[in-house]
N, C-alpha and C positions, 0 to 999 in steps of 0.2 A: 504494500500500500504506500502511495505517495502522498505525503503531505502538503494541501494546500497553502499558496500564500495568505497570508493573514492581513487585515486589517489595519494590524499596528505594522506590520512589515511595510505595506503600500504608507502610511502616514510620514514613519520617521523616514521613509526615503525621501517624502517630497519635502519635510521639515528641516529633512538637512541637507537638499541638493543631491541627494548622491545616486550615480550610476547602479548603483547595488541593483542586478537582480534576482528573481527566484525563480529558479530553471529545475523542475522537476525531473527526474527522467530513474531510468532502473542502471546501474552501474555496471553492472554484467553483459547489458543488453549492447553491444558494440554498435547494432543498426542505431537505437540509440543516442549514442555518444557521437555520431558522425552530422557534422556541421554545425557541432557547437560551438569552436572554434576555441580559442583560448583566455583563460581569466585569470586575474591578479592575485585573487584567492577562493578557492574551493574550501567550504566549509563540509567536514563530514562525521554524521553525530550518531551513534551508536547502530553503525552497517559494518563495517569490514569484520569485528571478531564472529556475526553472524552466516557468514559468506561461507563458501566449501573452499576455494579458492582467494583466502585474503588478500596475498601477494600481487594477485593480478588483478585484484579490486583495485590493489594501494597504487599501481605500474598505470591503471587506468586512470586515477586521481591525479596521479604527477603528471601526466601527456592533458590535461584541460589546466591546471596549474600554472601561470605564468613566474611565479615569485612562491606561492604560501600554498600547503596545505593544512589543513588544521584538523586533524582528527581527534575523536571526544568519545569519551565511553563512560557510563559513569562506572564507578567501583565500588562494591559495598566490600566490608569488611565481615568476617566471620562471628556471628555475634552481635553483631549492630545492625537496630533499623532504621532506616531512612525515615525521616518523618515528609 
């Protein structure tokens, strides 16, 4: 499932000027990824350790990455819950 852009996404983009966009797509999917062309920073937030093939999630990350990529997972600890 892809997550839509939001409300607050479309606001603080036009509040701050900024190019930022929200380009949905499946990372696997190579047809996909073909003419999205290249970006300053690729945000990617808990996909790749779901992936059978991380690596080549991560190899797809960097080839749309012009500068950054910023991948996020959250981490619980053994014994601790997240409130």
């Amino acid at each position: 499932m892809t997550a839509p852009e939001t409300d607050a996404f479309r606001e603080a983009r036009k509040a701050n000027g900024s190019k930022a966009r929200f380009v949905p797509g499946k990372l696997m999917d190579e047809e996909c990824l073909i003419g999205l062309g290249e970006f300053d920073v690729v945000f990617c937030w808990e996909t790749l350790h779901r992936l059978a093939e991380p690596a080549r999630g991560l190899g797809h990350l960097r080839r749309l990455a012009g500068e950054r990529v910023v991948v996020g997972a959250e981490v619980q600890r053994e014994g601790v819950v997240a409130n």
